[in-house]
C-alpha positions as CSV (number, residue, x, y, z in Angstrom):
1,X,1.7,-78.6,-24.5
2,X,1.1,-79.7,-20.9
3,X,3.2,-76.9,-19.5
4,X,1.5,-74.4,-21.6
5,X,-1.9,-75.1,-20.1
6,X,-0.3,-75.4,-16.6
7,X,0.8,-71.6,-17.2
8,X,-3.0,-70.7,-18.7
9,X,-4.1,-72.3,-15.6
10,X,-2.0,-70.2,-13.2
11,X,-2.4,-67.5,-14.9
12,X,-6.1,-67.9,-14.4
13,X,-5.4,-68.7,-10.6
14,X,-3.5,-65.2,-10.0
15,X,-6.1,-62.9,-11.5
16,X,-8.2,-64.7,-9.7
17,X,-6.5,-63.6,-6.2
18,X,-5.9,-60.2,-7.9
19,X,-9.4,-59.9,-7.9
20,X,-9.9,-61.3,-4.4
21,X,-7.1,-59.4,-3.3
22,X,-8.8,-55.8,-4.7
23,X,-12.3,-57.0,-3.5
24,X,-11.0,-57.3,0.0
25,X,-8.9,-54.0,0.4
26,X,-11.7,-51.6,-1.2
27,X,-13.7,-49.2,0.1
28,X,-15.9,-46.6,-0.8
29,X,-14.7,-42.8,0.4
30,X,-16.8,-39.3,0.4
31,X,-15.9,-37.1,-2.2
32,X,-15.0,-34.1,-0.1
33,X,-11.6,-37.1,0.9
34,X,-11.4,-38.0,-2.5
35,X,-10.3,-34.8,-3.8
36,X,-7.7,-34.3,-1.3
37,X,-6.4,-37.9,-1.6
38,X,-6.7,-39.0,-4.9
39,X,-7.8,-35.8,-7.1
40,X,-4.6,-33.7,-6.2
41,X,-6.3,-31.4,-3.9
42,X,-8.2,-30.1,-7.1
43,X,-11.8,-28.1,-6.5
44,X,-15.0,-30.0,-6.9
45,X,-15.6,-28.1,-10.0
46,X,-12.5,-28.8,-11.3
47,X,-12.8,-32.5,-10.4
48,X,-16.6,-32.3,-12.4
49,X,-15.3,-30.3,-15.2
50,X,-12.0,-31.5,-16.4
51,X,-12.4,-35.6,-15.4
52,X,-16.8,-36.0,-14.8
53,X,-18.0,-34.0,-17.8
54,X,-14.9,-35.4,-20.0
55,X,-14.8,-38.8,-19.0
56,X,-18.8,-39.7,-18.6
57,X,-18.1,-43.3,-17.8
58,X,-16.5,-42.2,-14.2
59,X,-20.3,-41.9,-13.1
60,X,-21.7,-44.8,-11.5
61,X,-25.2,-43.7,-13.2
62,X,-23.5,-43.9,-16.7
63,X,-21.6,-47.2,-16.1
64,X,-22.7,-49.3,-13.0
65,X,-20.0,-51.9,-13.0
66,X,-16.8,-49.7,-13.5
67,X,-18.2,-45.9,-12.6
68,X,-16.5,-45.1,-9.2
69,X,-18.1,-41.8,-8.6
70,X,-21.8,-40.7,-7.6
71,X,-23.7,-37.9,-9.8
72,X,-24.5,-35.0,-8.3
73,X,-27.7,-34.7,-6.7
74,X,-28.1,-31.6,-5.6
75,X,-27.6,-30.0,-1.9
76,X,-27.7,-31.8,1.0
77,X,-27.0,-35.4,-0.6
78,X,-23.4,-36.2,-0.2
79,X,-21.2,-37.7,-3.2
80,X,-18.9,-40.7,-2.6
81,X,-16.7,-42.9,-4.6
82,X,-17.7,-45.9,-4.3
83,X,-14.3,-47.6,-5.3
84,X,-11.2,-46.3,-4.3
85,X,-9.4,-49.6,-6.1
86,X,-12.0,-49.0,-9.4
87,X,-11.1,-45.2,-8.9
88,X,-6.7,-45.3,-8.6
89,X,-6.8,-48.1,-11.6
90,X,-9.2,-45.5,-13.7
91,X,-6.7,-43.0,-13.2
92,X,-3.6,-44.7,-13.9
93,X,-4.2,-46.0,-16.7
94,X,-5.9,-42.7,-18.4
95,X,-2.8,-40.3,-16.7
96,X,-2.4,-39.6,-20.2
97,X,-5.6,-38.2,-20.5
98,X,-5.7,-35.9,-18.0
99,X,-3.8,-33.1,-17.2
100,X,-3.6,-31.9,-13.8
101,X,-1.8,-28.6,-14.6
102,X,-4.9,-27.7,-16.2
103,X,-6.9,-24.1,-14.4
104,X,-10.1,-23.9,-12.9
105,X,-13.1,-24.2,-15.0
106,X,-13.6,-20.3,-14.1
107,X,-10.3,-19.4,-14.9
108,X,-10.9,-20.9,-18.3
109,X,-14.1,-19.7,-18.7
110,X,-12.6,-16.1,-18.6
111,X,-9.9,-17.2,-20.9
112,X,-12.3,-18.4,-23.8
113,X,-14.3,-15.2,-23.5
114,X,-11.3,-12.7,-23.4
């Protein structure tokens, strides 16, 4: 029994670090880097369309603690996302969710009307 709660205890200790550990290599990143570096290169339309409009919770107006991505304001106000740590994690563990062969919400605009 004692080693069990010596194994609850360390596994309490490491998620504790892994929590240090993300805190300390974060950062936040504009949205116009984002794309390039974490969305595939996809369009900011595309990004808003298939990921933002799908997956609400993404917004940091929708869900403060794990949103990672500022709404839109309009022009002239810039969007970031505020974690790049909160933002890779999102998206690894919904990959399944989301596929990036997927066109441009234009392209399947047209395609629904045709």
């Amino acid at each position: 029994m004692s080693q069990d709660m010596n194994i609850n205890e360390l596994v309490k200790q490491v998620k504790e670090l892994q929590k240090l550990v993300l805190a300390l290599t974060d950062q936040s990143m504009r949205f116009s880097q984002a794309r390039k570096e974490i969305f595939h290169g996809k369009s900011p339309e595309w990004v808003d369309f298939w990921i933002v409009q799908k997956h609400p919770e993404v917004l940091t107006s929708n869900n403060p603690k794990t949103g990672f991505i500022t709404p839109r304001l309009g022009s002239g106000h810039p969007r970031y996302i505020t974690s790049v740590n909160l933002a890779k994690l999102w998206l690894f563990d919904n990959r399944a969710k989301i596929d990036w062969t997927l066109p441009e919400p234009k392209t399947w605009e047209k395609h629904l009307a045709a």
